[in-house]
Phi, psi and omega in degrees: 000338210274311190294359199249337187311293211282315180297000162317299206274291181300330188278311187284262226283344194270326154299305178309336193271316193279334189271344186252015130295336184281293147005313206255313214240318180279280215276348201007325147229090186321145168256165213281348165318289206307318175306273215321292178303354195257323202300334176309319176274356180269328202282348142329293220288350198264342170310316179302284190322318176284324186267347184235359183253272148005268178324304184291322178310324189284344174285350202258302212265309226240346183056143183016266208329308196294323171292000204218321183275336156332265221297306156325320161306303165319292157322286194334300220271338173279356183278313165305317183292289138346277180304333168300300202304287167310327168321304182287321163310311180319309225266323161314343225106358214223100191273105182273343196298324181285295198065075171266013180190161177291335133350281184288306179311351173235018172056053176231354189340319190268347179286343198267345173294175174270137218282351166296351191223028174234117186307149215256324187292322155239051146285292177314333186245351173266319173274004169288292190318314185311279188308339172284314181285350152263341159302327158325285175333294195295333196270321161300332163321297172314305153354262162355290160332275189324296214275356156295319194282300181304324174285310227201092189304289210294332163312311150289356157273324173298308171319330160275331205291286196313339180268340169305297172317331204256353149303336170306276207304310160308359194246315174278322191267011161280319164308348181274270052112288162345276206310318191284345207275352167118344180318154177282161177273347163287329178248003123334300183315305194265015180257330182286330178302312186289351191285325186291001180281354173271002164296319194314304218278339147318324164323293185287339163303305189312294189300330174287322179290332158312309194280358193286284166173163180330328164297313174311312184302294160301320172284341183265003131302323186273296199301335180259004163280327180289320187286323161313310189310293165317334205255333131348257201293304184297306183278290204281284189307288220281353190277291144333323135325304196276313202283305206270007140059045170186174198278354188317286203281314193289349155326286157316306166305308171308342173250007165297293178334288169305331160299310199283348191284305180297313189281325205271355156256009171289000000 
């Protein structure tokens, strides 16, 4: 369990981390191009992971029913979390709702002014939101992780790999923003490692509920296949469409799919 612990840990703050270095040290401002296409092939691979990894196992330990009220929980519960997320901007001011640039999509928008001319309380209050919407993002993901891992070892190591991948990029586009709002790039750096540190504590839900008994496995496999699913389809592809206007990331997503398709059989 200490190896599905640490690969908990490496997918979340290592990806996130490696994305915001990319960000910070290479690339100093990525275009929302490059974010798109890249976040488009993860969210493929992640499309895979859930329809050829996930699913089935969890239709294998846990059957139809248990499996099918997962995956609905899971949407239901990230949809609700979301909407709270959005809710509180609303009620701030801060119409966050179309999410035309990646900015408004992680509730960092006011980070991109200048930090001389922006009151320091919603500085404070635009990154707290930044963090609630990538825990979402990160903790089923963890999930996933623990309760794969507790079944199926070479399963929760795939399941990190594929999730690493798709936090580099989700890493960068958090980091832009930062990085314009004037933050030094060393605490860019540790502020994206720490947003992936809520994957650790999916891990550790993920292992206790593994350790629970097959059922406990299967709805918690399923339910972080659903909340991925959502956050795919609901999020990451309409997002990508609308910044890059052009047929490029669903394309690209399709040849994510198929890569992740090619990893969940080796």
């Amino acid at each position: 369990m200490t190896q599905i612990i640490l690969f908990s840990a490496i997918a979340g703050i290592c990806g996130m981390g490696l994305g915001g270095l990319i960000s910070a040290v290479l690339l100093k401002k990525p275009s929302e191009n490059m974010i798109c296409l890249l976040l488009s092939f993860a969210a493929g691979v992640m499309v895979s992971i859930v329809c050829f990894g996930l699913a089935p196992e969890a239709f294998e330990l846990g059957g139809f029913v248990v499996s099918l009220l997962g995956l609905i929980l899971g949407i239901v519960l990230i949809m609700g979390l979301n909407y709270l997320v959005d809710l509180i901007t609303e009620i701030k001011g801060e119409n966050l709702n179309l999410h035309k640039t990646h900015e408004e999509l992680y509730h960092e928008s006011q980070l991109i002014n200048n930090p001389k001319d922006a009151n320091v309380t919603r500085m404070l209050r635009s990154g707290m939101l930044m963090l609630i919407a990538i825990a979402l993002h990160n903790v089923p993901e963890g999930i996933a992780i623990g309760a794969g891992g507790s079944f199926n070892f070479q399963l929760g190591l795939l399941l990190a790999i594929m999730i690493t991948v798709h936090n580099i990029p989700e890493g960068m586009a958090i980091a832009a923003p930062l990085l314009a709002g004037g933050i030094n790039k060393w605490k860019v750096v540790l502020l994206t490692s720490l947003a992936g540190a809520t994957t650790l504590l999916g891990g550790l839900i993920g292992i206790l509920l593994g350790s629970i008994n097959e059922f406990a496995i299967a709805l918690s496999l399923s339910a972080a296949g659903g909340a991925m699913l959502y956050i795919v389809f609901g999020e990451i592809i309409p997002q990508s469409v609308i910044m890059t206007k052009n047929r490029m990331a669903p394309i690209i997503t399709l040849f994510g799919i198929i890569v992740g398709l090619v990893a969940t059989k080796i």
